[in-house]
C-alpha positions, -999 to +999 in steps of 0.1 A: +358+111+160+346+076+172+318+092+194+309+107+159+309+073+144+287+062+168+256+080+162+259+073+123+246+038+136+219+037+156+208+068+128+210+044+101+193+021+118+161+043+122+164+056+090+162+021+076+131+014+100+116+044+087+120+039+052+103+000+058+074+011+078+071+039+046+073+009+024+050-015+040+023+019+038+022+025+004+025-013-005-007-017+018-024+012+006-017+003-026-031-031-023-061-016-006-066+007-036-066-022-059-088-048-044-115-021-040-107-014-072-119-050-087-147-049-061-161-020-074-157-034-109-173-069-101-202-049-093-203-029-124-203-060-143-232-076-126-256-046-127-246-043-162-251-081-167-288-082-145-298-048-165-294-066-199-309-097-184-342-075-174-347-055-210 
């Protein structure tokens, strides 16, 4: 039974690494998402912003 016991923790262990380097992905992704997101947008603006300018 304590040999059992054993291998709950070095299991938990990667399981918690696991669910960090998960977390750390979709946080990153996310942020990547989102910044291109308001690039893309500040670029909108100023074509809009230089095509009204020009007419």
């Amino acid at each position: 039974m304590a040999y059992l016991a054993g291998e709950w923790v070095p299991a938990w262990l990667w399981m918690s690494m696991a669910f960090l380097v998960a977390t750390l992905g979709v946080v990153g992704l996310g942020w990547w998402v989102l910044r291109g997101d308001a690039r893309n947008r500040a670029v909108e603006e100023s074509l809009e912003t230089e095509a009204a300018e020009h007419h």
